[in-house]
N, CA, C and O of each residue as an XYZ file, in Angstrom:
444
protein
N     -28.244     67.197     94.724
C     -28.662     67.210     93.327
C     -29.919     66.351     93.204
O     -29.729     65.141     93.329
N     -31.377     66.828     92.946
C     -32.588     66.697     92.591
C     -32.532     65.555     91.883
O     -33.202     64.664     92.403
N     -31.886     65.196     90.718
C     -31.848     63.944     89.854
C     -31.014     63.116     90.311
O     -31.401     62.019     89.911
N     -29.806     62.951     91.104
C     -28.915     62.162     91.246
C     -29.051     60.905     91.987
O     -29.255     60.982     93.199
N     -28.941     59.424     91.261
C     -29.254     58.406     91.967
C     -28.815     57.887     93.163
O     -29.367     56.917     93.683
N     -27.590     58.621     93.784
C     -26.579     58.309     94.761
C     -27.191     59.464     96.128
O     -27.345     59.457     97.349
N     -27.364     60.291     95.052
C     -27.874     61.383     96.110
C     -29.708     60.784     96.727
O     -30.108     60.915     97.884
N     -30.278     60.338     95.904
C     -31.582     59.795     96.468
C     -31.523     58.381     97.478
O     -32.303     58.007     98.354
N     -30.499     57.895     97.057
C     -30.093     56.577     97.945
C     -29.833     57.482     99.322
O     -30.618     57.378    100.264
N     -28.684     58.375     99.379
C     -28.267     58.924    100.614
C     -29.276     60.097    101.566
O     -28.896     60.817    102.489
N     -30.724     59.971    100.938
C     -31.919     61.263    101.111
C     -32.700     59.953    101.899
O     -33.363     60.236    102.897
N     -32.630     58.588    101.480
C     -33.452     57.715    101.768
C     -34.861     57.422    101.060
O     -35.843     56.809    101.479
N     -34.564     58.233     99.543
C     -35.868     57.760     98.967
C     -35.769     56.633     97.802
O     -36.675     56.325     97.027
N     -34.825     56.243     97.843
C     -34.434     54.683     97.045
C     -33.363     53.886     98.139
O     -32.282     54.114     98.682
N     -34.371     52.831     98.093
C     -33.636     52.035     99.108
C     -32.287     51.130     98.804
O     -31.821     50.902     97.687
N     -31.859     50.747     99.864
C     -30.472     50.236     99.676
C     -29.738     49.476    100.622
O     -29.651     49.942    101.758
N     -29.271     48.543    100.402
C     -28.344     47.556    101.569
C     -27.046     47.896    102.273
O     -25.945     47.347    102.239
N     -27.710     49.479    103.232
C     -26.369     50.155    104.136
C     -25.674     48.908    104.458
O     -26.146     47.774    104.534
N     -24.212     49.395    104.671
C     -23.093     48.763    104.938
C     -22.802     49.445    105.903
O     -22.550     48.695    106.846
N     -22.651     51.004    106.303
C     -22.425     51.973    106.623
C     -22.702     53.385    106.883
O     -23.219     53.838    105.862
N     -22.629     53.998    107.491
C     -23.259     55.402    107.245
C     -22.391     56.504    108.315
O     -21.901     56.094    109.367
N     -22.325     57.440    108.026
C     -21.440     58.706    108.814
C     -21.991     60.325    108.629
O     -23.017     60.521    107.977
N     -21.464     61.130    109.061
C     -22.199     62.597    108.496
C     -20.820     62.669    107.245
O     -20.557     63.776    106.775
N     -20.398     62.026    107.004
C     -19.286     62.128    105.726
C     -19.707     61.253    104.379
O     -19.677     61.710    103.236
N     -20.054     60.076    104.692
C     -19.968     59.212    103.327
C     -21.293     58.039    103.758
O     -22.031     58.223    104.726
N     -21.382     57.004    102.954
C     -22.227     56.523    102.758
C     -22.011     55.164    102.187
O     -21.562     55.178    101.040
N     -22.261     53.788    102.810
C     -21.666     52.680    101.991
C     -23.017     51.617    101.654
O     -24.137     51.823    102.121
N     -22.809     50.908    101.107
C     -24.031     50.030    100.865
C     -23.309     48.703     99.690
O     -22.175     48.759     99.215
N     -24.222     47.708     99.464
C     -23.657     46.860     99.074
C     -24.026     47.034     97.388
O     -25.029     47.713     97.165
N     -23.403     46.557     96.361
C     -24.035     46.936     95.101
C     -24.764     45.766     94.441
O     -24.557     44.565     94.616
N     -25.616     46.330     93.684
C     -26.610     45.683     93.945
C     -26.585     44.843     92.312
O     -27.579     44.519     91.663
N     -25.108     44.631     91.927
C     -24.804     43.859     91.036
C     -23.685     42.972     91.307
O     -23.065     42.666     90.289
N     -23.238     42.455     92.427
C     -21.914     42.481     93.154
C     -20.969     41.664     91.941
O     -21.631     40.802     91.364
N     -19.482     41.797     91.441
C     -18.624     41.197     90.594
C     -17.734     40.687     91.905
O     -16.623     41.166     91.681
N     -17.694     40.264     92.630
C     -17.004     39.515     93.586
C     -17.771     39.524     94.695
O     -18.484     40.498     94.933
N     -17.706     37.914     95.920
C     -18.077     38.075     96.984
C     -18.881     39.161     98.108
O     -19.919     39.170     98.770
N     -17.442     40.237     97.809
C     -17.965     41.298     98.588
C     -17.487     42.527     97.567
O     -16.411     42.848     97.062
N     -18.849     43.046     97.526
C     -18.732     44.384     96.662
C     -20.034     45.389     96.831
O     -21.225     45.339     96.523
N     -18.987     46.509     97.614
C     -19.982     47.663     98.122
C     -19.124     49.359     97.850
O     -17.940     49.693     97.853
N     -20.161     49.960     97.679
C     -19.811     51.099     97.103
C     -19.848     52.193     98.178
O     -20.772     52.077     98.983
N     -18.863     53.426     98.373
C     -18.616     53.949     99.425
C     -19.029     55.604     98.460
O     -18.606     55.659     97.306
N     -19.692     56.619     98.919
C     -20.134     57.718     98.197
C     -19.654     58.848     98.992
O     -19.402     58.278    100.054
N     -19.402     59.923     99.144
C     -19.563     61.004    100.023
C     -21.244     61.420     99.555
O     -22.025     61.285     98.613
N     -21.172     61.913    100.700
C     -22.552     62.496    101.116
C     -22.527     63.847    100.300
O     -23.252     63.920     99.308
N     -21.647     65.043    100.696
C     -21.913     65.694     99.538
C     -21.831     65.341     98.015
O     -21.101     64.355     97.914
N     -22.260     65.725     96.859
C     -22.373     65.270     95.494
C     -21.126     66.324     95.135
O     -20.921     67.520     95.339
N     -20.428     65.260     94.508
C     -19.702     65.561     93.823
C     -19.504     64.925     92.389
O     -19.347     63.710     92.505
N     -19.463     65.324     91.150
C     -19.616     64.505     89.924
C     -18.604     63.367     89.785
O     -18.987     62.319     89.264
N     -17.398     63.483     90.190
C     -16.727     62.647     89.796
C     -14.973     62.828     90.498
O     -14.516     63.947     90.728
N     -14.230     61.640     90.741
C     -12.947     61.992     91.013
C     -12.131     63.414     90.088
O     -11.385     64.274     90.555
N     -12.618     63.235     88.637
C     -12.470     64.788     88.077
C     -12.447     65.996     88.489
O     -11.920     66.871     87.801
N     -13.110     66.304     89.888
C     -13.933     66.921     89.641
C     -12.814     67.371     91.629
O     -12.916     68.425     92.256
N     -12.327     66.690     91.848
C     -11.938     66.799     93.017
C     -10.603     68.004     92.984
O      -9.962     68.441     92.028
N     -10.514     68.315     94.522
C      -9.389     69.854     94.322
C      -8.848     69.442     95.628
O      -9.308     68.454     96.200
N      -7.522     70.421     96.326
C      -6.683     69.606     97.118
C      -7.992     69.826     98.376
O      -8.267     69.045     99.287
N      -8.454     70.767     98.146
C      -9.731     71.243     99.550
C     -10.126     69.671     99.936
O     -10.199     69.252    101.091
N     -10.351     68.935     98.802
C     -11.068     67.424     99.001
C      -9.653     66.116     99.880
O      -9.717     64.900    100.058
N      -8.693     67.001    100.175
C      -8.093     65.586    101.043
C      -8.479     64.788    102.191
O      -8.328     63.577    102.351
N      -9.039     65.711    103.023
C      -9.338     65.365    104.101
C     -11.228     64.595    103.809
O     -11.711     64.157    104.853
N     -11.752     64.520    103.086
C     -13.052     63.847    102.617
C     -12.182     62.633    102.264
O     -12.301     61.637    102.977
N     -11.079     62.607    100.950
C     -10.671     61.345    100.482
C      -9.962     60.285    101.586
O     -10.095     59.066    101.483
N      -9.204     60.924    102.636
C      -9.084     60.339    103.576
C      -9.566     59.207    104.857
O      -9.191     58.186    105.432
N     -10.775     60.308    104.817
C     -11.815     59.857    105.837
C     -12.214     58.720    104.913
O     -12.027     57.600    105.388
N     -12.942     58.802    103.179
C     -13.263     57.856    102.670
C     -12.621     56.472    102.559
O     -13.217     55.398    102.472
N     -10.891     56.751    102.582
C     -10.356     55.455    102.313
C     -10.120     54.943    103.721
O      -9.709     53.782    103.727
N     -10.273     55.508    104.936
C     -10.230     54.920    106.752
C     -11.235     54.512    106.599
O     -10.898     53.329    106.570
N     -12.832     54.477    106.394
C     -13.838     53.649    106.242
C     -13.854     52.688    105.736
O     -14.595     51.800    106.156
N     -12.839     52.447    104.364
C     -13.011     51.620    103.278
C     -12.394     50.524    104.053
O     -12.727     49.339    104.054
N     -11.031     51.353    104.999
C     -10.033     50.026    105.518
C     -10.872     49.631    106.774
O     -10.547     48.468    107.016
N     -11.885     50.085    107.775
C     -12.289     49.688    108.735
C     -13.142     48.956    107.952
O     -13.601     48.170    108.781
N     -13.667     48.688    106.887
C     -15.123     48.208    106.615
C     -14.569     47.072    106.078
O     -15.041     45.960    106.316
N     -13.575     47.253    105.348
C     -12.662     45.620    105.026
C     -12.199     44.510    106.256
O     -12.204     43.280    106.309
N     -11.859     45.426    107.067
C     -11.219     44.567    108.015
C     -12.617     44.051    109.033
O     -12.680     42.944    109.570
N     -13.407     44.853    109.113
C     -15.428     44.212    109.702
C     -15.350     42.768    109.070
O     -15.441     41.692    109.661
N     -15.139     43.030    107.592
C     -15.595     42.252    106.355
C     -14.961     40.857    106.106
O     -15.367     39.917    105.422
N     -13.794     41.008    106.899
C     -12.827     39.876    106.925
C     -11.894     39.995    105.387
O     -11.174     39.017    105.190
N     -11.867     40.718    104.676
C     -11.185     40.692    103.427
C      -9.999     41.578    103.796
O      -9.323     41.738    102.779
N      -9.631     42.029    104.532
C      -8.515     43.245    104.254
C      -7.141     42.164    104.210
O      -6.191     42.330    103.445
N      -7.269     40.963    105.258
C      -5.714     40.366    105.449
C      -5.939     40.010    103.793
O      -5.235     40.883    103.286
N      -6.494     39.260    102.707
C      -5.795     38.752    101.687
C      -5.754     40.171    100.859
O      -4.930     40.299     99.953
N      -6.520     41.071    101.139
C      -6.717     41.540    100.049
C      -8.243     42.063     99.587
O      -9.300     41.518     99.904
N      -8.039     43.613     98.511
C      -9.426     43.772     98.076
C      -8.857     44.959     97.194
O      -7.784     45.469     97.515
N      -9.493     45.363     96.190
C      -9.977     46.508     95.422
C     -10.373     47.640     95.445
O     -11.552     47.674     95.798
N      -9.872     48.791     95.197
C     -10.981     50.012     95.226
C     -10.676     50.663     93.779
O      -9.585     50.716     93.212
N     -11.747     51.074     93.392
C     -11.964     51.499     92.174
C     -13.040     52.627     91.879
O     -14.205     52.401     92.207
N     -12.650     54.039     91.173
C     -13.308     54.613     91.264
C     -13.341     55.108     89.349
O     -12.335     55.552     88.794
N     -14.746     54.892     88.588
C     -14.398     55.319     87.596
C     -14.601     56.642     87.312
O     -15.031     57.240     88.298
N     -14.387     57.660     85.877
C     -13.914     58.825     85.775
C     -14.755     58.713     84.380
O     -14.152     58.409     83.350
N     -16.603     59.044     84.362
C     -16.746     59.790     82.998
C     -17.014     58.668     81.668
O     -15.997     58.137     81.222
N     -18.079     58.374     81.162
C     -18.336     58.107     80.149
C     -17.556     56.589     80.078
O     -17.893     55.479     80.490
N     -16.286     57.112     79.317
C     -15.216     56.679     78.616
C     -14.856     55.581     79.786
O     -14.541     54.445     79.432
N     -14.903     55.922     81.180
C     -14.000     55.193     82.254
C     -14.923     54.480     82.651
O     -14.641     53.763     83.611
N     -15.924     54.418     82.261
C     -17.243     53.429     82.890
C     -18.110     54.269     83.821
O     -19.166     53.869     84.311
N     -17.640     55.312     83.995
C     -18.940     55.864     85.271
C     -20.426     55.925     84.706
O     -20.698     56.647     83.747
N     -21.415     55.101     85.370
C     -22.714     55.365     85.173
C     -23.434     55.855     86.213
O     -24.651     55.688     86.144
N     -22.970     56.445     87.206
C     -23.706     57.803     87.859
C     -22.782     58.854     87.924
O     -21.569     58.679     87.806
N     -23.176     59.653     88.059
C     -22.615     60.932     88.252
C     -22.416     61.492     89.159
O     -22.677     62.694     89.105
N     -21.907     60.984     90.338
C     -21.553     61.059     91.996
C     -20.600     60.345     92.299
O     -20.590     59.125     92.130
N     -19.673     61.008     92.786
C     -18.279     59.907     93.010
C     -18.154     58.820     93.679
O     -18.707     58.636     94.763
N     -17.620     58.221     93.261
C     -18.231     56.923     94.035
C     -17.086     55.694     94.514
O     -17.214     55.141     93.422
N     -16.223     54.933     95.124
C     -15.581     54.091     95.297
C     -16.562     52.762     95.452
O     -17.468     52.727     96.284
N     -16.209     51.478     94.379
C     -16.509     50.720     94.796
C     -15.502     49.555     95.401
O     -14.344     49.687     95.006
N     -15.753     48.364     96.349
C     -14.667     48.174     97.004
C     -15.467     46.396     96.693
O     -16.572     45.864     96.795
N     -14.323     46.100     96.354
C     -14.459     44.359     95.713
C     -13.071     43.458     96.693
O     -11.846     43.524     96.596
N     -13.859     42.768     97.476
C     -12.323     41.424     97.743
C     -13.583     40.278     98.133
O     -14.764     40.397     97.808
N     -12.902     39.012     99.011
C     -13.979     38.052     99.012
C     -13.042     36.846     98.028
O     -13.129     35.638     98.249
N     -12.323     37.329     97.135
C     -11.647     36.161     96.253
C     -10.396     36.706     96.019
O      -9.931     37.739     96.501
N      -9.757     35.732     95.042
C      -8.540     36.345     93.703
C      -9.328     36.839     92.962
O     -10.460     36.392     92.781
N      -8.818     37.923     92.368
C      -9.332     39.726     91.628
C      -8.797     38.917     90.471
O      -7.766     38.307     90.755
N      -9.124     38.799     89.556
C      -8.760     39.012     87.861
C      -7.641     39.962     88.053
O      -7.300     40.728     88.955
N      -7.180     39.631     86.851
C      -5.616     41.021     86.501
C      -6.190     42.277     86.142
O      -5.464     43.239     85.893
């Protein structure tokens, strides 16, 4: 997608602090971090949103959350603990339009 900010990060024409990279997904650190460690994991194909996903997408969500746990445990956060969060649309906080997991540990998480 021509306009999509996730999709130009993953084209390489807006730069970004890889964490990661695969022919599947795409990680990098965000570049507002709300805890220690906080980086956002994308698939490479565009997809608008967890909405937007069908059972065809298990084996993508899979692969996405085995990265998330190898990249925690790189990260040193997986033994206490960490976050994944993906929002859904307007209302749920999403401000791009590419699905996106972001992954927060590094501390105690708020409730």
């Amino acid at each position: 997608m021509s306009d999509c900010l996730f999709c130009k990060i993953i084209a390489g024409e807006i730069p970004s602090s890889k964490v990661y990279e695969d022919d599947v997904c795409y990680a990098f650190n965000d570049i507002d971090p709300q805890a220690p460690t906080h980086f956002l994991v994308i698939p490479k194909q565009h997809i608008d949103s967890a909405a937007a996903l069908t059972e065809s997408d298990a084996a993508l969500l899979g692969h996405i959350y085995a990265v998330i746990a190898d990249l925690c445990r790189q990260l040193g956060v997986a033994e206490n603990g960490y976050r994944v969060v993906t929002n859904v649309g307007a209302d749920g906080g999403q401000s791009v339009k590419h699905l996106h997991f972001h992954v927060l540990g590094g501390e105690k998480l708020p409730v």
